[in-house]
N, C-alpha and C positions, 0 to 999 in steps of 0.2 A: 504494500500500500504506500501512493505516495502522499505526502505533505506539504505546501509550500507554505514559511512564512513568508511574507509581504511586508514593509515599512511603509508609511505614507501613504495609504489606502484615502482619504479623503479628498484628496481632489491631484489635477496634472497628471502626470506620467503614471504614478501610483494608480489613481483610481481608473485611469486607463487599460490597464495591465494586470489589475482585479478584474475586468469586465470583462476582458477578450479570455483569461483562461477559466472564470465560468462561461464561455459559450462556447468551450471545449466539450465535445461530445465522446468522441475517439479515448480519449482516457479519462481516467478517474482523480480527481484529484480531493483533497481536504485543505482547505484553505485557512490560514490562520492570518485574519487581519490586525494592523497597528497601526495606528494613529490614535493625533490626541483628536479628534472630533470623532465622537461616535458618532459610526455609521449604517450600525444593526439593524434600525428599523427596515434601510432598504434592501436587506436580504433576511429577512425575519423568514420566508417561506423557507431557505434550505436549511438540508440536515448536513450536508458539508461544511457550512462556512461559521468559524467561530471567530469573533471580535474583543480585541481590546484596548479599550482607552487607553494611551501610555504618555505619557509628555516624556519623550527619549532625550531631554533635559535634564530630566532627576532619576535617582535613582529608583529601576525598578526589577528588581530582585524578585520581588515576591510574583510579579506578573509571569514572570520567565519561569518561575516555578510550576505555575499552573499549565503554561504553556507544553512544560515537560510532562505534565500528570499528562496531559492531553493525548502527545507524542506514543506515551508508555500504553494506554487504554487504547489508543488506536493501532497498535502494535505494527509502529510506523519503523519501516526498513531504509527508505529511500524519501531523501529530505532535499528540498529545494529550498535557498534563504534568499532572497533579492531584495538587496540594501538599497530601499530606493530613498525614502526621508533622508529630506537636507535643506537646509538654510540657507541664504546670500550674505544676508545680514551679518554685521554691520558694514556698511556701501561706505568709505569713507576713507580718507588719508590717516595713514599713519601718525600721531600724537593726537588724533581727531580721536578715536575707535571709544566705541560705549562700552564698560568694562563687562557689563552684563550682556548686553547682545554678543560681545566677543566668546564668554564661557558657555552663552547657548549656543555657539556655534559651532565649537571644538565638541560640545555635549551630542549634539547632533550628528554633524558631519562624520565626528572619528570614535568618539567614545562609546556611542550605542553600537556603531555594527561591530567594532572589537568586541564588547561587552556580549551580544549576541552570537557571535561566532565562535568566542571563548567557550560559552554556554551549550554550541550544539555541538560541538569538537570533544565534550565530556559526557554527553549521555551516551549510556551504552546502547548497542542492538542496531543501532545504525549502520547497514552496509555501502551506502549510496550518498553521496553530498556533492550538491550543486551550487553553489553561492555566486549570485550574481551581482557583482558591487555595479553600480549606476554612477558612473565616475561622470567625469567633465572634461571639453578640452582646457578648462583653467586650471586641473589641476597638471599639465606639462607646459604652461606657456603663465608668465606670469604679464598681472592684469594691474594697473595703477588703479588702487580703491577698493579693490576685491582684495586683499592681503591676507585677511582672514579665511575666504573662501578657497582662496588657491592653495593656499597652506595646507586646510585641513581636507583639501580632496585630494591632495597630493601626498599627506601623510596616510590616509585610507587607504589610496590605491598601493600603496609601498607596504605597507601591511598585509595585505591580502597578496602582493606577489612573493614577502617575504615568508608566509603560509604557504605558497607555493610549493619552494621550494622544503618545508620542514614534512610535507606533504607523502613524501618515500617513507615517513617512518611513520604515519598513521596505520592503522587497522583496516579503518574504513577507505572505500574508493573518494577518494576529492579531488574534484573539479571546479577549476576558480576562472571566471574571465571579470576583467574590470571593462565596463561598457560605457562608452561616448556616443549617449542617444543623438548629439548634435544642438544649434539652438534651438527650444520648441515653442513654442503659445500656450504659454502657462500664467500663472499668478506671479510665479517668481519675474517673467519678463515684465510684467508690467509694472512690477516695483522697482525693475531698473530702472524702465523710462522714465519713473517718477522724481529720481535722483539731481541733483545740481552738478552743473558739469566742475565744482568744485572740489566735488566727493567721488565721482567717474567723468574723467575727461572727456572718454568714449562715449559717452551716454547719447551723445547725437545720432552715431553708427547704429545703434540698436534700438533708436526710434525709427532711423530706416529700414531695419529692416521687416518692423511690424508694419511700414505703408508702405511697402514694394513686396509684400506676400513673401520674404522670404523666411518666417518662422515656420517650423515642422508641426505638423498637427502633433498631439499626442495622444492619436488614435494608432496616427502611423507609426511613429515608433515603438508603440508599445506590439501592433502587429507584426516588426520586424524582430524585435526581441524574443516574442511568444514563438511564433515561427522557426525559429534561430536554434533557441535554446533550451525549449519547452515541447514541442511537440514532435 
């Protein structure tokens, strides 16, 4: 039986890619959503899909716990985890940076999906693991204002290849890609564009490319992904 957790199931890329692999017919899957907006009531009819509220902010121990009871009762073999939750925030020059938007964002970006793949790398029974980190080209290329972002997607992705490679001496089969969906039309873009070109110089560049159509749906890349690495 397979499993997949999900991060950032409430809107963008996330709740895109909840949607395309429940209208997966061809296999079976159990779906374990997270985010901090519950989003139960719109899948309240399946008996697949469990939900839980998490702000991957703070500490949440206890959630992962249950998450495992869940794992153990569904006498789950083959686990899929797709690190999709992450923040921009905070958009701003260096000596500028909110000290709090900064540790939500390391909390987010790098410390929940280590903390969760710490987590599924110790349960036992697992034969099968897919982890699919939802990287950025910001985290190979660095961004004046993004500092924060770039940092901590480039710290994630360097983790999970450093997993990689410790990967020969697991039990279990693991398999890891770090993925660059591309720009999309998400919430996150239009909180760049809302930016001062004081705090993102670029910020002009990526109001172009929301009026010249060249942001990616994230319909479609969530279909390139599911496609890809899932079915």
């Amino acid at each position: 039986m397979i499993a997949i957790i999900l991060t950032g199931t409430s809107k963008g890329l996330g709740r895109a890619i909840l949607n395309k692999i429940l209208s997966i017919t061809s296999k079976e899957f159990f779906i374990i959503s997270i985010s901090k907006t519950d989003i139960s009531k719109n899948y309240s009819n399946l008996t697949n899909f469990f939900h839980f509220n998490i702000d991957l902010s703070e500490n949440f121990d206890s959630e992962l716990s249950k998450i495992h009871d869940i794992i153990l009762k569904l006498k789950i073999t083959e686990l899929i985890f797709i690190s999709n939750a992450g923040v921009i925030e905070p958009i701003s020059m260096v000596g500028k940076l909110d000290k709090n938007l900064l540790q939500k964002n390391i909390s987010i970006n790098l410390i929940a999906p280590i903390t969760i793949t710490n987590a599924i790398l110790s349960w036992g029974g697992i034969k099968k693991i897919l982890i699919l980190n939802i990287s950025s080209g910001a985290s190979k290329k660095p961004i004046a204002g993004w500092s924060c972002y770039c940092a901590s997607k480039a710290a994630a992705a360097m983790f999970f290849e450093c997993l990689r490679m410790e990967c020969q001496n697991k039990n279990a089969i693991i398999e890891i890609e770090n993925i660059d969906p591309g720009v999309m039309d998400t919430d996150m873009q239009a909180s760049i564009r809302n930016v001062t070109s004081d705090d993102f110089p670029d910020v002009n560049k990526f109001i172009e490319y929301a009026k010249s159509n060249r942001l990616k749906k994230p319909d479609e890349a969530a279909e390139e992904i599911v496609k890809k690495y899932i079915l």
